[in-house]
C-alpha positions as CSV (number, residue, x, y, z in Angstrom):
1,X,3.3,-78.6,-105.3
2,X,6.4,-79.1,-107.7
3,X,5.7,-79.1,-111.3
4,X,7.4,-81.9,-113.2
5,X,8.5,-81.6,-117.0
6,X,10.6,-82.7,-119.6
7,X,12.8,-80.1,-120.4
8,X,16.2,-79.1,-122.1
9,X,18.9,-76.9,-120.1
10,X,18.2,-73.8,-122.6
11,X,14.5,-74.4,-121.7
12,X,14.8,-75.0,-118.1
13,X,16.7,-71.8,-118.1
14,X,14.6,-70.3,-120.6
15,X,11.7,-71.0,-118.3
16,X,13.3,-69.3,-115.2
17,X,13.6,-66.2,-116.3
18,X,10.0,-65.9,-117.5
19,X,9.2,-67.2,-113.3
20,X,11.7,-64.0,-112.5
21,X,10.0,-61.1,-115.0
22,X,13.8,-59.4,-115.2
23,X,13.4,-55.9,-116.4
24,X,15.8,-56.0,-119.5
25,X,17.2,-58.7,-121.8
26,X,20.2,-57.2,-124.3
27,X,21.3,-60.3,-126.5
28,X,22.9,-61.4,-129.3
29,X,22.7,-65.2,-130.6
30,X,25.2,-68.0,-130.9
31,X,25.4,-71.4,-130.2
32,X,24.8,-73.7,-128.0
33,X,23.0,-70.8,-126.1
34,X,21.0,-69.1,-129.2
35,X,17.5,-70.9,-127.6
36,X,17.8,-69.0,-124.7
37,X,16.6,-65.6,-125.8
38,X,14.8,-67.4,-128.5
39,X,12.5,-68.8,-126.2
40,X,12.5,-65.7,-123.9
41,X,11.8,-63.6,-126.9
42,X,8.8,-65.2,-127.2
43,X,7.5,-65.0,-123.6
44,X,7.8,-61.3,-124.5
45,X,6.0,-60.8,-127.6
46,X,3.4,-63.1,-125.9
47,X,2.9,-60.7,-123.0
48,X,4.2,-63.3,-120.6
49,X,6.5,-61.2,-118.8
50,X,6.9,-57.2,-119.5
51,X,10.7,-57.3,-119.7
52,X,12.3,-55.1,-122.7
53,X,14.3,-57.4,-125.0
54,X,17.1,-55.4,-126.7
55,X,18.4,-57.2,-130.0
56,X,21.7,-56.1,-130.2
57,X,24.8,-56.0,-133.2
58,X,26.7,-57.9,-131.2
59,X,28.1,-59.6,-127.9
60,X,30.2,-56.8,-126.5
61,X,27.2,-54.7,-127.8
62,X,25.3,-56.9,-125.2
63,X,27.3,-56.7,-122.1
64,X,27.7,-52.8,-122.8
65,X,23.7,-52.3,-122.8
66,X,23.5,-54.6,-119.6
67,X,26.1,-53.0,-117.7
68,X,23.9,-49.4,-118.9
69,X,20.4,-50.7,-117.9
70,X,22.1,-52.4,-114.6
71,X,23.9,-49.2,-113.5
72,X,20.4,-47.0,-114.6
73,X,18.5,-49.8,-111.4
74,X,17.1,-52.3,-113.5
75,X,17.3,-56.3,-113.1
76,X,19.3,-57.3,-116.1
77,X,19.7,-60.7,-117.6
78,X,21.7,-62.0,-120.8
79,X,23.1,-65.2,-122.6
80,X,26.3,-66.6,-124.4
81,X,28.5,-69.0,-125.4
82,X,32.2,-69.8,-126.4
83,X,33.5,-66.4,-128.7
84,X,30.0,-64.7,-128.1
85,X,31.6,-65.1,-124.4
86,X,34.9,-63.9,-125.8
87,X,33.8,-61.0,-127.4
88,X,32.2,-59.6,-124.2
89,X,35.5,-60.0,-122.5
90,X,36.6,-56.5,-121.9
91,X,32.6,-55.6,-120.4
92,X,33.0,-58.5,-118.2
93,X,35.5,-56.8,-116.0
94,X,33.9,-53.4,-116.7
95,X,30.5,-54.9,-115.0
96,X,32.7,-56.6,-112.2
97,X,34.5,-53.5,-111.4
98,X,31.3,-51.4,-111.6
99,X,29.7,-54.0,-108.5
100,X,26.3,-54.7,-111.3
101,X,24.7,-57.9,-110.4
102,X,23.8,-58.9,-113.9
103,X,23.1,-62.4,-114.5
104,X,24.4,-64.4,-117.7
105,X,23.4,-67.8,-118.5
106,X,26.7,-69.0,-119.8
107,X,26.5,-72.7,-122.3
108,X,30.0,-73.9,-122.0
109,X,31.4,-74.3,-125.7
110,X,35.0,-74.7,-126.7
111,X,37.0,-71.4,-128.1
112,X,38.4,-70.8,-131.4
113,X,40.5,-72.4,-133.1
114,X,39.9,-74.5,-134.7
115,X,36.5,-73.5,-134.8
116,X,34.4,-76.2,-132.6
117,X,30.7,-75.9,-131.7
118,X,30.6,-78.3,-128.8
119,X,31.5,-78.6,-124.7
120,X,34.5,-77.8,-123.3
121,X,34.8,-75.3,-120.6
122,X,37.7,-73.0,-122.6
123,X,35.2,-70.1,-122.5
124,X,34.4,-69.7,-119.0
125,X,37.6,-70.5,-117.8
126,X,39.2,-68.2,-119.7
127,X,37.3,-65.1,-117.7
128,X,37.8,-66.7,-113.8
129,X,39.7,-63.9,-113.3
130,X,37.2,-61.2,-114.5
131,X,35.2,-61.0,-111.4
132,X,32.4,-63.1,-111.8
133,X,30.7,-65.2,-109.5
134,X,30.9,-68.8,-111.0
135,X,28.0,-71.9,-111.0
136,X,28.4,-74.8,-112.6
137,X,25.8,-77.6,-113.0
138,X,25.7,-80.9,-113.8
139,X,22.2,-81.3,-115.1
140,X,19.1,-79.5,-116.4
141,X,17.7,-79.6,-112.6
142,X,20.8,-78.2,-111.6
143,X,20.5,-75.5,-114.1
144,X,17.0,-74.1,-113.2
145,X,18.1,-74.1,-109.3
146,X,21.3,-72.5,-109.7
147,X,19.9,-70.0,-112.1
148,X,17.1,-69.0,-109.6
149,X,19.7,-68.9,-106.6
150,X,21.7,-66.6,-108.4
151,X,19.8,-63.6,-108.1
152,X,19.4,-63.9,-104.2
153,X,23.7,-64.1,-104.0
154,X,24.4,-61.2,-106.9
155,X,22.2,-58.8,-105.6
156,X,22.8,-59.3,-101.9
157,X,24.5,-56.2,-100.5
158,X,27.3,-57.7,-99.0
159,X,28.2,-59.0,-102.4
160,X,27.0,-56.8,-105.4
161,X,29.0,-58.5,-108.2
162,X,27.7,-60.6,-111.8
163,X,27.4,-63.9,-111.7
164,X,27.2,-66.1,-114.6
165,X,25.1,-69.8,-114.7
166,X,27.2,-72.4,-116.8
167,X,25.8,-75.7,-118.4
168,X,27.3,-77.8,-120.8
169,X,26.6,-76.7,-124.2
170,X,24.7,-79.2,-126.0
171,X,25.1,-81.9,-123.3
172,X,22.6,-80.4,-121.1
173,X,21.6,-77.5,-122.9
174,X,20.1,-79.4,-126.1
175,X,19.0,-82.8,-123.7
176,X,15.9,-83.3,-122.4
177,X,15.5,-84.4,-119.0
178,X,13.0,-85.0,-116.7
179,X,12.7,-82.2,-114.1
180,X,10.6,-80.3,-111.4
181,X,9.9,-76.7,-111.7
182,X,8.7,-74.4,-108.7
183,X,5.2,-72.8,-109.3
184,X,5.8,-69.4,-110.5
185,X,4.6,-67.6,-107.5
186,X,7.3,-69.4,-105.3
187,X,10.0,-68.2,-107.4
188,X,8.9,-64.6,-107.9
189,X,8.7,-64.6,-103.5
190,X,12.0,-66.3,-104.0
191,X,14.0,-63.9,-105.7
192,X,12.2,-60.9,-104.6
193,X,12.1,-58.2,-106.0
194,X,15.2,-55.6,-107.3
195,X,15.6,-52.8,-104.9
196,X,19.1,-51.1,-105.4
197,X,20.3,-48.4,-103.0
198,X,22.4,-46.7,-105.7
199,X,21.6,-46.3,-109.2
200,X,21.8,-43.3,-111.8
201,X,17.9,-43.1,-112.2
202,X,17.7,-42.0,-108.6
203,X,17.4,-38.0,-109.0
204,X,17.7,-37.4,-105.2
205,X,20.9,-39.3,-105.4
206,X,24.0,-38.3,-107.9
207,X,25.7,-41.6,-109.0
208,X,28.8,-41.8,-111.0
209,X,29.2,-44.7,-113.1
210,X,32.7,-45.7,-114.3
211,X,35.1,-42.7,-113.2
212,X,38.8,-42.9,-114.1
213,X,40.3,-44.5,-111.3
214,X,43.2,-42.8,-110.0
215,X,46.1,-44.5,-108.4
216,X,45.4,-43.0,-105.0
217,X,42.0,-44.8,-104.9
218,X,42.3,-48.4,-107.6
219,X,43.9,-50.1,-105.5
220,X,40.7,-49.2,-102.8
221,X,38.5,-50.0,-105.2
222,X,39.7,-53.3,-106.0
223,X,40.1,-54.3,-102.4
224,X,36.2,-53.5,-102.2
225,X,35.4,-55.8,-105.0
226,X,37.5,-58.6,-103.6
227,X,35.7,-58.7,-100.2
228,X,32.6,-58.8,-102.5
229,X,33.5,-62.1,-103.7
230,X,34.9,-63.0,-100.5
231,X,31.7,-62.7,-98.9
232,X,29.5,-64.9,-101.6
233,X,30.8,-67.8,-100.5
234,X,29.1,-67.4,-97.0
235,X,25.8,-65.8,-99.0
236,X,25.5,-69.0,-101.7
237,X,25.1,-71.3,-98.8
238,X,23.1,-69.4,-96.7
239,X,20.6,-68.8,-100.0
240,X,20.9,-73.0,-100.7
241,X,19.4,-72.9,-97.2
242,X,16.4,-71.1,-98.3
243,X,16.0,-72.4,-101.6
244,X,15.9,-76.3,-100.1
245,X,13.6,-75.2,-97.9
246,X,11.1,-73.7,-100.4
247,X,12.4,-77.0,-103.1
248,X,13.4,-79.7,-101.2
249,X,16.5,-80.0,-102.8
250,X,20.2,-79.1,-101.3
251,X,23.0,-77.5,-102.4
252,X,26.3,-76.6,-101.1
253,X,30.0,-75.1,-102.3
254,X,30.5,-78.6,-103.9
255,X,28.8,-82.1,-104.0
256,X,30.5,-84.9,-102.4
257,X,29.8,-88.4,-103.7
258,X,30.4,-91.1,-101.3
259,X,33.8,-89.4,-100.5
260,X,33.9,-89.4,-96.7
261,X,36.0,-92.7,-96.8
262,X,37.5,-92.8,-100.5
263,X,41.3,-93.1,-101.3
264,X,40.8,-92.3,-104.5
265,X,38.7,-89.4,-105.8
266,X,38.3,-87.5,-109.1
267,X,37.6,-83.2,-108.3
268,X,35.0,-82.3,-111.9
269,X,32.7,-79.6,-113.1
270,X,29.7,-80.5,-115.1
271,X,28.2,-83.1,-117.0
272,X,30.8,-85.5,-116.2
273,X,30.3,-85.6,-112.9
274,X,27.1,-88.0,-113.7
275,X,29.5,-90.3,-115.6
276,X,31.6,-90.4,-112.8
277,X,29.1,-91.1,-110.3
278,X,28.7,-94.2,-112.4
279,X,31.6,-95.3,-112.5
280,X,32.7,-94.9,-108.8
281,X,29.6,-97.0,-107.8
282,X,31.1,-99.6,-110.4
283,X,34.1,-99.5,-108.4
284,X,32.7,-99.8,-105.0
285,X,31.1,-102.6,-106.1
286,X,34.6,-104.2,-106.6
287,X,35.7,-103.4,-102.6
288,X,37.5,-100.0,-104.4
289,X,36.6,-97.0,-101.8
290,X,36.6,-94.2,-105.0
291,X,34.6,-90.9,-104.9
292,X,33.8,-87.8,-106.2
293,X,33.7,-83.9,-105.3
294,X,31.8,-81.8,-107.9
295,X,32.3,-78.2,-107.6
296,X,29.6,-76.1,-107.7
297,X,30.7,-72.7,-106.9
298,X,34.1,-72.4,-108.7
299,X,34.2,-68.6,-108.2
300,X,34.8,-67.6,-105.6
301,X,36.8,-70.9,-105.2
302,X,36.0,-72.5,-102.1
303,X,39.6,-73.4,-101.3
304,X,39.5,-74.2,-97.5
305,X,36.7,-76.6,-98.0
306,X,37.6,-78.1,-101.0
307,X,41.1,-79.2,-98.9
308,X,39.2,-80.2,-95.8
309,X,37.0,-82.5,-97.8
310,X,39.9,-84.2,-99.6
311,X,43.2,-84.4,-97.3
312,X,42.6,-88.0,-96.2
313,X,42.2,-89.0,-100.2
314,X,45.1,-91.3,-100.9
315,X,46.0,-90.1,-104.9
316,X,44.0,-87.3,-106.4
317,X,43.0,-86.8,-109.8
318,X,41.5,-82.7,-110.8
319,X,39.5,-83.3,-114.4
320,X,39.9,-79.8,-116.3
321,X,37.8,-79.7,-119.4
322,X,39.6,-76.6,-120.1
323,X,44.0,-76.3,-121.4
324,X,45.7,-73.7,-119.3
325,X,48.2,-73.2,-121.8
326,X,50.8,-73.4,-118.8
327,X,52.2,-76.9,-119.7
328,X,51.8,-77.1,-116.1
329,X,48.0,-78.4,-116.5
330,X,44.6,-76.7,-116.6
331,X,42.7,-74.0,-114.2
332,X,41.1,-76.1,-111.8
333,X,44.1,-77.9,-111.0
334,X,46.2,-75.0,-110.5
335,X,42.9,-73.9,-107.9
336,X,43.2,-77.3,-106.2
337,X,46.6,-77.9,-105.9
338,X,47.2,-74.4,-104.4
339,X,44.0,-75.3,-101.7
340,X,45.6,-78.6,-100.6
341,X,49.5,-77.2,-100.5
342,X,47.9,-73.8,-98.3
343,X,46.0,-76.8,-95.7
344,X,49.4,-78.4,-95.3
345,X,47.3,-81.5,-97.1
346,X,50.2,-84.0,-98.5
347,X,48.0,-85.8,-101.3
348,X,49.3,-87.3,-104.6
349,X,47.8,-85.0,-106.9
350,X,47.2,-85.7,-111.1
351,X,46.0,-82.7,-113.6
352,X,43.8,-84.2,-116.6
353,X,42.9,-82.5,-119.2
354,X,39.5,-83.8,-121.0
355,X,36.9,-84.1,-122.8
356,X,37.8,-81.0,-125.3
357,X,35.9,-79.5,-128.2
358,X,33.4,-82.4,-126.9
359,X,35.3,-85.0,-126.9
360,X,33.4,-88.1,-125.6
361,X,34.0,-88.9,-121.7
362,X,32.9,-92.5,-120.8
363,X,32.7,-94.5,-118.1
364,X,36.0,-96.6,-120.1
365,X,38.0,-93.6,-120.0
366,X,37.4,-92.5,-116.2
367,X,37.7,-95.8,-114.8
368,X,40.8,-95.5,-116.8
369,X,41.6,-92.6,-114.3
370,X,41.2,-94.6,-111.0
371,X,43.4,-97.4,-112.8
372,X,46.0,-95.1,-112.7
373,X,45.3,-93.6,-109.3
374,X,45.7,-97.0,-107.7
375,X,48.6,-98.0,-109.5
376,X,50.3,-94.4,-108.6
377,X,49.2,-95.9,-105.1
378,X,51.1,-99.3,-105.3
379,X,54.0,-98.2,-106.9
380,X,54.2,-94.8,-105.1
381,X,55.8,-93.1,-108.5
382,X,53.6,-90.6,-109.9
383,X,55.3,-90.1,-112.7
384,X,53.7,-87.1,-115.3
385,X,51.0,-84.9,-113.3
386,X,50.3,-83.3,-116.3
387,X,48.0,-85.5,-118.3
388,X,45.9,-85.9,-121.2
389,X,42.6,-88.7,-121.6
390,X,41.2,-90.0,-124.2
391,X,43.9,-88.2,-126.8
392,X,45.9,-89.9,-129.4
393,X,49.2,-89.9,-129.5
């Protein structure tokens, strides 16, 4: 039966990887993520798992020795946050490219400058485009699942790519929560164990790791990558299948909250989304159809489904906790927009940007949101797309 606890995201997470016994952990501390590997650190000086934790000089230093002990066939696992994250930029596409499953458990933190310690999601947004598979959760529960999931969709062989587990640093990292762990043996049937057909330690088998590629075959490689993430979309659901059966809990591409009849929704990632869930029940209380869709899996971005579930929304508002320094809006805007215009979808769509360098997001300053949603939809002038919340002026 399920355990229940009291745990913090870095814990919850902390306390997954000792259920999966990885084979190596390279890190390198920073915060929010720093009690990650402190807490796995001590599961292996206490013998509770027999994985090899490398202490290394540095982030890149990190990625580097988990792309090496990856490639070599072993179940790799590390942790970061904001310029820890920024630092291992260059390795993230190296372990994309190279098809390496590694997992990261990535605590959202805002990016230099000025220097800020707390949630936005500038850090993982700035490497969508690395090749990463992408979960985001909402809360510590959400945290531990997706972080178990995310071995099962990495390693499948139809995909074969990283995949990194974002939470919001401090918000859920730091928090405690009530939650319900799996017993360890259900996890470890879960996950399985690693059994890579290709990898340099296999004598009988020559492996090249990171060739030059030359222009007759890049463009061949990259294709095969792409399908990769192309086919995790199909693979996440179809391991939320599994997992709900095993947990009793369900998970899809993206939660919908009481959205099936709403003319005006907000699209989030994260924390937030519990803030908005309050405040769209406030609103139904009042005879206002509102609701939410949550994304889940933001890489690959579920761009079809996203527009099916939202083309009968009146006005549109997309929450990005992240600046794309376009002055067109943020990331996750630019995602939706593009879904809905590609559907033939004709919804009155507003970019937000919030909530940076953890600024506070209330239930004030999203209700704030739907107020202007429903006056875009009386007046029919939607003025500015390009917004900011909470911000003085």
């Amino acid at each position: 039966m399920a355990i229940r606890e009291r745990l913090s995201g870095n814990e919850a997470i902390a306390t997954a990887m000792r259920q999966i016994n990885p084979d190596v952990m390279p890190a390198f501390p920073i915060t929010p993520s720093t009690e990650i590997p402190q807490y796995f650190s001590s599961y292996v000086a206490n013998g509770q798992v027999d994985t090899v934790f490398v202490p290394v000089e540095s982030e890149h230093s990190a990625m580097s020795a988990c792309i090496g002990s990856e490639a070599a066939g072993a179940r790799t696992i590390t942790a970061t946050s904001s310029a820890g994250f920024a630092y291992m930029l260059e390795m993230l596409s190296v372990a994309a490219s190279y098809r390496l499953p590694i997992t990261l458990a990535l605590v959202n933190r805002a990016l230099t400058g000025p220097i800020n310690i707390n949630c936005d999601h500038s850090d993982g947004m700035s490497a969508r485009d690395c090749g990463w598979i992408m979960l985001f959760a909402e809360n510590n529960q959400e945290a531990y699942d997706n972080y178990i999931q995310a071995f099962r969709i990495a390693e499948h062989k139809d995909v074969r790519l990283p995949i990194m587990v974002c939470q919001d640093g401090f918000i859920t990292s730091h928090a405690v929560e009530n939650i319900e762990l799996l017993e360890d043996e259900k996890v470890k049937a879960f996950v399985g164990e690693y059994e890579p057909e290709e990898y340099l330690l296999n004598a009988g088998h020559p492996l090249a790791v990171g060739p030059y590629g030359v222009p007759a075959y890049y463009m061949e490689s990259k294709r095969s990558q792409a399908q990769g993430m192309i086919n995790a979309k199909a693979v996440a659901l179809d391991v939320a299948k599994e997992f709900a059966e095993i947990s009793g809990r369900s998970y899809g591409l993206f939660e919908e909250y009481k959205l099936d009849d709403a003319d005006y929704a907000l699209v989030i990632i994260g924390s937030s989304a519990g803030t908005a869930k309050d405040v769209v029940d406030n609103l139904r209380e009042q005879g206002i159809k509102a609701g939410i869709l949550k994304i889940r899996l933001y890489r690959p971005f579920p761009a079809a489904e996203i527009a099916a579930a939202l083309k009968n929304v009146k006005v549109l508002a997309v929450m990005d906790r992240a600046e794309g320094m376009s002055s067109q809006g943020g990331p996750l805007g630019y995602d939706v927009k593009a879904a809905l215009y590609d559907a033939g979808a004709n919804v009155k769509t507003l970019n937000y940007i919030y909530g940076l360098g953890g600024r506070d997001v209330t239930v004030e300053s999203l209700t704030q949101v739907f107020n202007d949603l429903q006056e875009v939809d009386k007046t029919g002038n939607i003025g500015d797309t390009y917004r900011y919340l909470s911000v003085r002026d």
